[in-house]
C-alpha positions as CSV (number, residue, x, y, z in Angstrom):
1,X,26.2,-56.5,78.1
2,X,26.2,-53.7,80.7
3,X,23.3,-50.9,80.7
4,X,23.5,-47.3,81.0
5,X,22.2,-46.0,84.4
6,X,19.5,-44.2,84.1
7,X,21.4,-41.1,85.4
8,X,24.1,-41.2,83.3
9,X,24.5,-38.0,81.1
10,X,25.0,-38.6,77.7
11,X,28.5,-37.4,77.4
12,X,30.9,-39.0,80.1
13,X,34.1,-36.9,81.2
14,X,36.6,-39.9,81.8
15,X,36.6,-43.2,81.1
16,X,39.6,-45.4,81.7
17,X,40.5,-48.7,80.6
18,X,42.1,-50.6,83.1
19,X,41.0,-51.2,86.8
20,X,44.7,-52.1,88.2
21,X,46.7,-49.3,90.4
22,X,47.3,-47.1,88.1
23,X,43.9,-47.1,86.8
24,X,41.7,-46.9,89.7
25,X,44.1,-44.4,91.4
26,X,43.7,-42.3,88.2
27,X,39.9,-42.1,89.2
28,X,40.2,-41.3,92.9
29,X,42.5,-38.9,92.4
30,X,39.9,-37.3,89.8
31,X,37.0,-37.9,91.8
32,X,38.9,-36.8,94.8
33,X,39.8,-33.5,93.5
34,X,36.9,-32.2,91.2
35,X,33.4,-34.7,92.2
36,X,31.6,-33.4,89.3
37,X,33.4,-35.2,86.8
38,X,31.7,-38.4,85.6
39,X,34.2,-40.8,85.8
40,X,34.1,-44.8,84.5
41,X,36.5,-47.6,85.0
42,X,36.0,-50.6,82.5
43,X,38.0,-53.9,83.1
44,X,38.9,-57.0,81.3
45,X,39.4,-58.8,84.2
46,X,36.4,-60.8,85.7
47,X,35.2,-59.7,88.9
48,X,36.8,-60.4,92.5
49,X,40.4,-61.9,90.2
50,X,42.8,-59.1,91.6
51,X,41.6,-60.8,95.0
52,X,44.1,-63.6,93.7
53,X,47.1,-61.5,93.0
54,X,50.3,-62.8,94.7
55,X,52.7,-60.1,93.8
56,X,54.1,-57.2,96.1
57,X,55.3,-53.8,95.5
58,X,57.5,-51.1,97.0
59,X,55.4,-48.1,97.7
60,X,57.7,-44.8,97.6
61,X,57.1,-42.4,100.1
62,X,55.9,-39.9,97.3
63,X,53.2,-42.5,96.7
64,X,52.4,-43.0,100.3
65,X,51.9,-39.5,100.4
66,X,49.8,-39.4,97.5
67,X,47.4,-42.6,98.8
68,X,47.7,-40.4,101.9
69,X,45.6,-37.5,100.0
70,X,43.6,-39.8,98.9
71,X,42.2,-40.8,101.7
72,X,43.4,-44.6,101.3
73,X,46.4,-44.8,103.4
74,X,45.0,-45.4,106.4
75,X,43.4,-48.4,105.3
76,X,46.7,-49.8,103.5
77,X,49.3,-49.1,106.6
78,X,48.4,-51.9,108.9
79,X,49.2,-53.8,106.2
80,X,52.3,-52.2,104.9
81,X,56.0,-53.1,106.2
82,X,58.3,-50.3,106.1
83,X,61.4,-50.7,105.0
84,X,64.2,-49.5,107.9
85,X,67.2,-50.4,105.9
86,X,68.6,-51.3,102.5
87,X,71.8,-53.0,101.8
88,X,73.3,-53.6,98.5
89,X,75.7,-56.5,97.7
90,X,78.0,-57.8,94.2
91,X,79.0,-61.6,94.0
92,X,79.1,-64.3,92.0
93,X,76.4,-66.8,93.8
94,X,79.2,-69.6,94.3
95,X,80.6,-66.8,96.5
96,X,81.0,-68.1,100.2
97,X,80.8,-64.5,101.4
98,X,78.9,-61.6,100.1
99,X,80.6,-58.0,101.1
100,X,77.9,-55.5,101.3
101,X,79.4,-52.3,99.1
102,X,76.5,-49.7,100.1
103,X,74.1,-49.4,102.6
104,X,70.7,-46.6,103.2
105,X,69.3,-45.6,105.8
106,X,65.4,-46.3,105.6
107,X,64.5,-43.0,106.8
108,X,63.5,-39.6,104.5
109,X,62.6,-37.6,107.5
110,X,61.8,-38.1,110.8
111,X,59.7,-41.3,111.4
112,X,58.7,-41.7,107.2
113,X,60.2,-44.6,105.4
114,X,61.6,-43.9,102.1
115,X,59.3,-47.1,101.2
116,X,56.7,-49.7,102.4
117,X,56.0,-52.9,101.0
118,X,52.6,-53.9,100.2
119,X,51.0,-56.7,98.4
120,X,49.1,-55.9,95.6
121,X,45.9,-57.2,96.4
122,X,45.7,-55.1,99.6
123,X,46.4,-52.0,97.3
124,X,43.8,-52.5,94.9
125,X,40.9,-53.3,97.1
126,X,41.7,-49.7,99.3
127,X,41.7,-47.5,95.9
128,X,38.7,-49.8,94.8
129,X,36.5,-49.0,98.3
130,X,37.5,-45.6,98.1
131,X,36.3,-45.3,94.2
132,X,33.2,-46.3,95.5
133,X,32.3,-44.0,98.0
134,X,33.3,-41.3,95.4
135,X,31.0,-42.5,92.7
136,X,33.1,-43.9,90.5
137,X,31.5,-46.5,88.2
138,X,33.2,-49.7,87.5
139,X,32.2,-52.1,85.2
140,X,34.6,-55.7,85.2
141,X,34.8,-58.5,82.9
142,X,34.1,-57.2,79.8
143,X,37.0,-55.4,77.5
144,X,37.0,-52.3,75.4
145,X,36.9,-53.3,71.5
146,X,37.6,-49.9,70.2
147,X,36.8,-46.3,69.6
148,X,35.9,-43.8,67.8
149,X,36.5,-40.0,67.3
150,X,33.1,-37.9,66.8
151,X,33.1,-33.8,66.9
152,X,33.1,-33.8,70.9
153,X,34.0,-37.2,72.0
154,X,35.0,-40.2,71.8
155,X,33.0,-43.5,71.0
156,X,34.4,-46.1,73.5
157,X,33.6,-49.8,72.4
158,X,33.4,-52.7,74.9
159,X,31.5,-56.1,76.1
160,X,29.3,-57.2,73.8
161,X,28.5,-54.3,71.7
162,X,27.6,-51.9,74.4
163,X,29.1,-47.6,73.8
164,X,30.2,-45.1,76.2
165,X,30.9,-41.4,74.8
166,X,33.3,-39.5,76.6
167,X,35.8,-36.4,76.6
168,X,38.7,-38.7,77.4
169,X,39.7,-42.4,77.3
170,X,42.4,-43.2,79.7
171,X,44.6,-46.5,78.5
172,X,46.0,-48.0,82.0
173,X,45.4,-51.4,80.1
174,X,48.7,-52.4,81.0
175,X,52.3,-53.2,78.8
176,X,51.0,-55.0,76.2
177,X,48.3,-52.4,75.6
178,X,45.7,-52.9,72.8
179,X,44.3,-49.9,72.7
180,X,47.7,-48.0,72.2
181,X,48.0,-50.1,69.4
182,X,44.5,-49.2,68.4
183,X,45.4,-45.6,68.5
184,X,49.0,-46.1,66.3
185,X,51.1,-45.0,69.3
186,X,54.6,-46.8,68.4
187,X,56.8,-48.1,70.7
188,X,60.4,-48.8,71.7
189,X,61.1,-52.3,72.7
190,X,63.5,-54.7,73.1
191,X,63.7,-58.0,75.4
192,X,66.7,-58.6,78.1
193,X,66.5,-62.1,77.4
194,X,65.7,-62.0,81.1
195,X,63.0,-62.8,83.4
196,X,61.6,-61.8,86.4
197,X,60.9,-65.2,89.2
198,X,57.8,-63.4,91.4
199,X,57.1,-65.5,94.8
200,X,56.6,-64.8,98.3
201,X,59.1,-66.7,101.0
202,X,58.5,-67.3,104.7
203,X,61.4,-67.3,106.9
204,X,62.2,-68.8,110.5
205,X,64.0,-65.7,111.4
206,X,62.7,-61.5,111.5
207,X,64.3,-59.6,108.6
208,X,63.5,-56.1,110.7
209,X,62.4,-54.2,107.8
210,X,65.8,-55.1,105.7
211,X,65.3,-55.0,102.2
212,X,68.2,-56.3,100.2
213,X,69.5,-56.2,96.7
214,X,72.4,-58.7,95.6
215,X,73.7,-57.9,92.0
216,X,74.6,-61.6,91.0
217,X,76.0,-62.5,87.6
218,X,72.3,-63.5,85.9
219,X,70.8,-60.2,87.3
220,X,69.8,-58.7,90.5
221,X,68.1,-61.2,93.4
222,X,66.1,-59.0,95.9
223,X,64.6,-59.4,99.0
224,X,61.9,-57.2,100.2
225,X,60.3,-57.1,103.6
226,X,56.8,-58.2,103.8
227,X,54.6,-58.0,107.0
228,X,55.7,-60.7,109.5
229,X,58.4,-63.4,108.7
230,X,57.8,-62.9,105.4
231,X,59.7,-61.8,102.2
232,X,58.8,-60.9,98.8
233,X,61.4,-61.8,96.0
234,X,61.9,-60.6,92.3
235,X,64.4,-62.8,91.0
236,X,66.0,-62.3,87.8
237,X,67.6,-64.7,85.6
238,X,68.2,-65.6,81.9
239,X,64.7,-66.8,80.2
240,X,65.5,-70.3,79.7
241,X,66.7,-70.5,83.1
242,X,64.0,-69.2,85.1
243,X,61.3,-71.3,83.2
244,X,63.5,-74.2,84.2
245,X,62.9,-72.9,87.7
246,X,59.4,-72.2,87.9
247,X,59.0,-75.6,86.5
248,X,61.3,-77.6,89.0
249,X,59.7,-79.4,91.9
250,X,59.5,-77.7,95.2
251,X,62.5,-79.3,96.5
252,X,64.8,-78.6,93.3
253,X,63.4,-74.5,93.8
254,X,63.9,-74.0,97.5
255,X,67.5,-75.5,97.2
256,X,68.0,-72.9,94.6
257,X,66.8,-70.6,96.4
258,X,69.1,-71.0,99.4
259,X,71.8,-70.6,97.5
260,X,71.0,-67.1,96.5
261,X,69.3,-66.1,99.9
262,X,71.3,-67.9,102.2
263,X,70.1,-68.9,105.9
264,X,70.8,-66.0,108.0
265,X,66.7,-65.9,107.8
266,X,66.8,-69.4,108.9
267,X,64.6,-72.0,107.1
268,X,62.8,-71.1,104.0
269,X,59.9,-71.8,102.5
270,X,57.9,-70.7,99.4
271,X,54.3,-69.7,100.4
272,X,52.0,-69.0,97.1
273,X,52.8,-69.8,93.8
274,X,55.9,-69.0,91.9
275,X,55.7,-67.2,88.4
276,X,58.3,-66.1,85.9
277,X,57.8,-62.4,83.9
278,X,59.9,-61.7,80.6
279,X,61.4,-58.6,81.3
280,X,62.0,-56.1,78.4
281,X,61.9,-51.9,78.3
282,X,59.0,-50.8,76.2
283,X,58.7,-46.8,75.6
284,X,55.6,-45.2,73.9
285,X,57.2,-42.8,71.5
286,X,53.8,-40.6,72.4
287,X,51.5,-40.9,75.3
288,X,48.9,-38.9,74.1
289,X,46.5,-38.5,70.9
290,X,43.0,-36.3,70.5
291,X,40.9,-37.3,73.2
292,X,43.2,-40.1,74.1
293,X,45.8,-40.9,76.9
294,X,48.2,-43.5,77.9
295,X,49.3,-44.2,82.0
296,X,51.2,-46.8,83.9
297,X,52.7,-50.0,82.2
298,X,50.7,-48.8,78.6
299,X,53.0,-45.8,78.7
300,X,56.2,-47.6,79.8
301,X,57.6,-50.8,81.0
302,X,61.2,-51.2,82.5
303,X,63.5,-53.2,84.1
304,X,63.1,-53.8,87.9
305,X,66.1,-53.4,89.0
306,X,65.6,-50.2,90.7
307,X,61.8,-51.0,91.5
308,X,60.1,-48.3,90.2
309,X,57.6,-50.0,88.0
310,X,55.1,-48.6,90.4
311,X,56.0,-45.3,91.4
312,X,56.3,-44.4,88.2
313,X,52.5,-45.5,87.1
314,X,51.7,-43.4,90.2
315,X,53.3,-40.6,89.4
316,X,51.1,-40.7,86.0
317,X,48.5,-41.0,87.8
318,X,49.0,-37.4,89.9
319,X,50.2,-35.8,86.6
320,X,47.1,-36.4,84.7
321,X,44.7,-36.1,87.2
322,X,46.3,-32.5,87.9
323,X,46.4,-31.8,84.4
324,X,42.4,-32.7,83.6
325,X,41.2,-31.0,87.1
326,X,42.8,-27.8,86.3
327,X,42.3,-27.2,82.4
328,X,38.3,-28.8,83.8
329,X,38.3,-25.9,86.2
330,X,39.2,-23.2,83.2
331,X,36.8,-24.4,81.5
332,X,38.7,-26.0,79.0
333,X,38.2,-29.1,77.1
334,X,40.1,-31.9,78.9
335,X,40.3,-33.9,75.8
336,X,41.8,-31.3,73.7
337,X,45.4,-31.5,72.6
338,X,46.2,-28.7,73.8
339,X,45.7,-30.1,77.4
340,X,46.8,-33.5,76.7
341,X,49.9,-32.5,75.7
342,X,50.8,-30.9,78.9
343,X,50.7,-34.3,80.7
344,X,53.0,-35.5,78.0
345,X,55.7,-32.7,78.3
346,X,55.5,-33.2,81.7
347,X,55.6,-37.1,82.0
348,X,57.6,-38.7,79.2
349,X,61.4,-37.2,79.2
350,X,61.3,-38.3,83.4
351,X,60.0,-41.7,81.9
352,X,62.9,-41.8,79.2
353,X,65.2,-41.3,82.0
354,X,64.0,-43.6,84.3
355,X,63.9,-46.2,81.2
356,X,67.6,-45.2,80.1
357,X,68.7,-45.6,83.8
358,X,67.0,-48.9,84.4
359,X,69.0,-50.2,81.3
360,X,72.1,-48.9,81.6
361,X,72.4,-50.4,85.7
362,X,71.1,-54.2,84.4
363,X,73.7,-54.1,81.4
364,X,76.0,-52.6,84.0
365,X,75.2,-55.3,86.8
366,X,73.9,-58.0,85.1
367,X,77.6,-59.9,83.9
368,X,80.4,-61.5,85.1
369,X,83.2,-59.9,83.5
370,X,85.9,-58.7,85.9
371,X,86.6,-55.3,84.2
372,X,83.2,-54.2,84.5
373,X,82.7,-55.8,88.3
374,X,86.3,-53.9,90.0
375,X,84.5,-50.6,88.2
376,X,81.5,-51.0,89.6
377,X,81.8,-51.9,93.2
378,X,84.4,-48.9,93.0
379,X,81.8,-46.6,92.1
380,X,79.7,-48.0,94.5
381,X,82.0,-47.6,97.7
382,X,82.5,-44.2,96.5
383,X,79.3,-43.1,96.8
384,X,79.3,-45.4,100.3
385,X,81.4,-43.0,101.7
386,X,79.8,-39.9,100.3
387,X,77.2,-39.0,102.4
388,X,75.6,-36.2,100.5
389,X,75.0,-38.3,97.6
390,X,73.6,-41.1,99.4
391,X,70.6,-38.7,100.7
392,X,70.2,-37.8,97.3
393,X,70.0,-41.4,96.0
394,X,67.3,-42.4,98.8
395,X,65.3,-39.6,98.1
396,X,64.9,-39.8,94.1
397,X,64.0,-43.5,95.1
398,X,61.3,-42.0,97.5
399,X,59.9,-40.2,94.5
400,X,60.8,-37.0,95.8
401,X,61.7,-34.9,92.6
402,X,61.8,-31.3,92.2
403,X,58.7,-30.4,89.8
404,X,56.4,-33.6,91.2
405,X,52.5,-33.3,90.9
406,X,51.0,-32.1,93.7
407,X,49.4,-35.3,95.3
408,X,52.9,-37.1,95.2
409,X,54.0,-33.9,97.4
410,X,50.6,-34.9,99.8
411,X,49.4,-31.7,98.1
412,X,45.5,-31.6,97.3
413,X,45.0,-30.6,93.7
C-alpha cells in the first residue's frame, strides 16, 4: 500500500494509469506546460522492469520535436541513430535478387532526419528523469482496481486498497486495457493471424543509417538502424510460424534469418532475446467518457507495417495535454465532457485512418499472388518517379500533418 503525502490536496487534477511512453510523456507535457496541475502516474509494472526492455522504436521527427519541447531530447540524441535513407523492396524470400522499387531520402529539412531510432529503455528513463524534476509523482508496482464517479471526481482504485480522487483518469494502460473495459468503451478487433518476431542483430558491416523494408510473401521484414553495427528487426510472419521461430535454437534462427537479411551486413548475430507479438488492429469506438480518457495503445493498436505505433501514442499525448492545459487555463473543468470530447474529435478519425491504412498495405503486401504483386510494385515505381509525392510520403511519416498539436510542431502549449 502506498500513502498519501502529506501535501497532497485532496482532489488530484490527473492521474494516469500507465508509466510507458505514452504515459509519462502525457505527464511532462502537462507538467511542462501548466506546473500547477497535480499530476500522478500509477504503474503495474514493478519498479526498475522497463530497465529490461529490448525493443526499439522509430521516433518521427514531429516526436523529436515534441521530446525537444520537452526538454528530453538532449538527453535521448547521443543515443539515437538517425535514419539517412530508406529503401523499399518486394520479393519472394527464395528470390536470389531483391530490386529495390522506391527509395527516400532521410532528410525533412536541412540537417533533421524524418526519424531516429531509439531503444525503448533509453526513452523511458529520459521522460521518467524529466517527470521528476517537474514533480510528477509516480507510484510502480501496484495496479489500478477500479473507479468510481462522485459529483467532482473520480475515485481511482489501486494496490492494495489504497484511493486517489481526481478530475481526470488517463488510461495509457496499454492494448489490452482493463480499465477501458472497466469503463464499457467497445472496441474493433480482429487478428492478422500474424506476428510480429522483435530482436536486435549485430552486424560485421556499417548499415550508414539505412533503414530498410522488404515486403516478402508472410509480411514485411524490416531493418532499422540502431546506434553502432547494430540493427533492430520487426519481422512478420504467420502465427504458427513465428512461434516456431522464436522457439528454434540459435543456429536454426540465425540461418533464417540470413535468408531474409542477407550478408551485404556481413556476419550476423542476434544480441538479446527474441520475442514474437500477435499482431491484430484494435479501435476504441470512443476514447473518452465523464472524467475519463483513453491514449496510446488503450486507444488503438495497429499493424506495424508503416511503424507508427509510436507516433501515434505521441501525438495523443500533445493533443490531450493541449486540450487539458487550455480548457485548465479557462477555468474549465478538465474532466468535463465537454472538454474531453474535444481531444476525441480531434484524435480518433486521424486514428481511423491510420488504422484503415495500416490494414489495407498488409492485406495489400502481405501475399503471393501475382495479380496483386505486378499492381503493386507498379504503383510503387510510380510514385518512385514522382517526386512531389515522395516529399509528401516522407513527411506524413515524419508526423508532420496539417492541424498537429502544438508540441509535435516544437510549439510550447
Amino acid at each position: 500500500m502506498v500513502k498519501k503525502n502529506a501535501t497532497e490536496p485532496q482532489i488530484l487534477d490527473v492521474v494516469i494509469a500507465g508509466a510507458g511512453y505514452v504515459g509519462m510523456a502525457t505527464a511532462v507535457a502537462l507538467k511542462s506546460s501548466a506546473p500547477h496541475l497535480v499530476v500522478t502516474v500509477i504503474d503495474a509494472a514493478p519498479s526498475g522492469v522497463w530497465r529490461n526492455e529490448s525493443r526499439a522504436s522509430a521516433i518521427a521527427a514531429a516526436a523529436s520535436r515534441m521530446l525537444q519541447q520537452l526538454g528530453c531530447w538532449d538527453e535521448i540524441l547521443p543515443e539515437a541513430q538517425p535514419i539517412t535513407e530508406m529503401i523499399i523492396t518486394d520479393s519472394r524470400t527464395s528470390d536470389p535478387v531483391r530490386p529495390v522499387f522506391l527509395t527516400f531520402d532521410g532528410e525533412i529539412d536541412a540537417g533533421e532526419p524524418f526519424a531516429h531510432m531509439v531503444e525503448n529503455r533509453v526513452l523511458n528513463e529520459a521522460l521518467r528523469k524529466r517527470a521528476e524534476v517537474l514533480g510528477v509523482r509516480l507510484i510502480e508496482g501496484v495496479p489500478v482496481h477500479g473507479f468510481e464517479e462522485t459529483a467532482e471526481a473520480l475515485a481511482v482504485r489501486y494496490g492494495d486498497g489504497a484511493t486517489l480522487s481526481a478530475r481526470l483518469l488517463v488510461a495509457a494502460d496499454g492494448v489490452r486495457s482493463r480499465l477501458r473495459d472497466m469503463a464499457g468503451i467497445k472496441t474493433v478487433n480482429w487478428e492478422y493471424g500474424q506476428s510480429g518476431i522483435v530482436c536486435t542483430v549485430a552486424h560485421e558491416r556499417p548499415h550508414n543509417g539505412r533503414a530498410e523494408e522488404h515486403f516478402l510473401p508472410a509480411g514485411p521484414f524490416a531493418i532499422l538502424p540502431l546506434k553502432g553495427n547494430r540493427s533492430s528487426l520487426v519481422w512478420t510472419e504467420r502465427t504458427e510460424d513465428a512461434r516456431r521461430l522464436v522457439e528454434e535454437d540459435e543456429f536454426l534462427f540465425e540461418s533464417e534469418l540470413e535468408q531474409r537479411f542477407g550478408l551485404k551486413l556481413g556476419e550476423l548475430r542476434v544480441v538479446g532475446g527474441r520475442k514474437a507479438f500477435p499482431l491484430a488492429l484494435t479501435l476504441a469506438r470512443d476514447f473518452v467518457k465523464p472524467r475519463f480518457a483513453l491514449a496510446g495503445d488503450a486507444a488503438h493498436g495497429i499493424h506495424p507495417i508503416a511503424g507508427q505505433g509510436l507516433n501515434l501514442g505521441f501525438k495523443d499525448a500533445a493533443a490531450l495535454a493541449e486540450t487539458i492545459v487550455e480548457a485548465d487555463r479557462l477555468g474549465l473543468d478538465i474532466g468535463s465532457m465537454a472538454v474531453l470530447e474535444g481531444y476525441q474529435s480531434w484524435r480518433r478519425f486521424d486514428t481511423v485512418q491510420m488504422g484503415v491504412t495500416t490494414d489495407v498495405l498488409n492485406r495489400l503486401f502481405s501475399n503471393d499472388h501475382t495479380p496483386v504483386r505486378a499492381l503493386r510494385d507498379f504503383g510503387l515505381g510510380l510514385v518512385e518517379r514522382m517526386p512531389r509525392i515522395k516529399s509528401f510520403f516522407i513527411r506524413q511519416a515524419a508526423g508532420l500533418s496539417a492541424g498537429a498539436p502544438r508540441l509535435l510542431q516544437g510549439k510550447p502549449i
